[in-house]
C-alpha positions in Angstrom: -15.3 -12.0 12.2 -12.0 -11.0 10.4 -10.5 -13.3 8.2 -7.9 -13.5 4.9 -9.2 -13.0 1.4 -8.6 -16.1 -0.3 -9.3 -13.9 -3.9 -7.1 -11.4 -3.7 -3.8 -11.8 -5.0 -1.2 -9.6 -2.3 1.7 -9.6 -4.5 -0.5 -8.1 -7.8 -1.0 -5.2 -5.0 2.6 -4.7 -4.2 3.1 -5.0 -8.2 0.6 -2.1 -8.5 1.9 0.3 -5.8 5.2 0.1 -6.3 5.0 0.8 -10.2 3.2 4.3 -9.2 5.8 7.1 -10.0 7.2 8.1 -6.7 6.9 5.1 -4.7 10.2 3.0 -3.9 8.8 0.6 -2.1 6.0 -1.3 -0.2 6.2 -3.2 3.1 3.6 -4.4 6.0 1.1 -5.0 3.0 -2.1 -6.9 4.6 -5.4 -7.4 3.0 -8.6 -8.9 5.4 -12.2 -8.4 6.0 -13.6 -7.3 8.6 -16.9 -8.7 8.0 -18.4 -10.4 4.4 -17.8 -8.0 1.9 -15.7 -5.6 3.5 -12.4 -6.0 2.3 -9.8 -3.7 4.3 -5.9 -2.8 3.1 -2.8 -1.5 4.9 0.4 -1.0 4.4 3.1 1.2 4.8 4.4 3.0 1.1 8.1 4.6 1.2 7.9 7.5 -0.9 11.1 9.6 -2.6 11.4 13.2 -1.9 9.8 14.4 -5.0 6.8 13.5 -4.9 3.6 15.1 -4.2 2.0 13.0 -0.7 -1.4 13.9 -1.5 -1.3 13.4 -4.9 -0.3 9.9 -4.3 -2.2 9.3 -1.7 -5.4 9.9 -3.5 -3.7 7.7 -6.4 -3.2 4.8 -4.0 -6.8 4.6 -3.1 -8.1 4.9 -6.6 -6.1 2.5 -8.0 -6.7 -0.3 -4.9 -10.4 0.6 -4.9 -10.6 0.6 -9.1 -8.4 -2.9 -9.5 -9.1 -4.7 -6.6 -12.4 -3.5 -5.2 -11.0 -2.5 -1.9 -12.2 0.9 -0.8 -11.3 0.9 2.9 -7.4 1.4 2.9 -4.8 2.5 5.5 -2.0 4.3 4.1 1.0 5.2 5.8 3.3 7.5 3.7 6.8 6.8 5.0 10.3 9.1 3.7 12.9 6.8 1.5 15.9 9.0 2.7 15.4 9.0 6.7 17.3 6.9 9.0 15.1 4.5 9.6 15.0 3.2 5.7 19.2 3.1 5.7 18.8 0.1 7.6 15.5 -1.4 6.6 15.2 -4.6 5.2 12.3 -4.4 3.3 14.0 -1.1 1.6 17.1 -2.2 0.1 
């Protein structure tokens, strides 16, 4: 049965992501588990131009699975400068 982690600490994620070089910002963060000790992440990372996607990528999950135990993560990588981030909220 899924339910919400009442041990992790969502913002202290957020903290951690967007403080990776190339990330501008993190929205649609959730954390649950699927079953007992499977904890799950996704969220949706906007990303500026320069950076390397896989790179990051592979940083994401190291640092989520190395700080916060959580080794089953859905990433998606989203583009800071399309149209779609002008008007975001969550982006500004």
């Amino acid at each position: 049965m899924e339910g919400k982690l009442g041990n992790i600490n969502v913002n202290r994620i957020k903290e951690t992501l967007i403080k990776l070089e190339g990330v501008e910002n993190v929205h649609d963060l959730h954390v649950w588990s699927i079953i007992s000790e499977f904890p799950t992440l996704s969220c949706h990372i906007v990303v500026n131009d320069s950076v390397n996607r896989d790179h990051l990528l592979q940083k994401v999950n190291t640092e989520i699975k190395g700080s916060f135990n959580i080794s089953h993560c859905t990433i998606q990588l989203e583009d800071f400068n399309s149209a779609i981030h002008k008007d975001c909220d969550f982006c500004k």
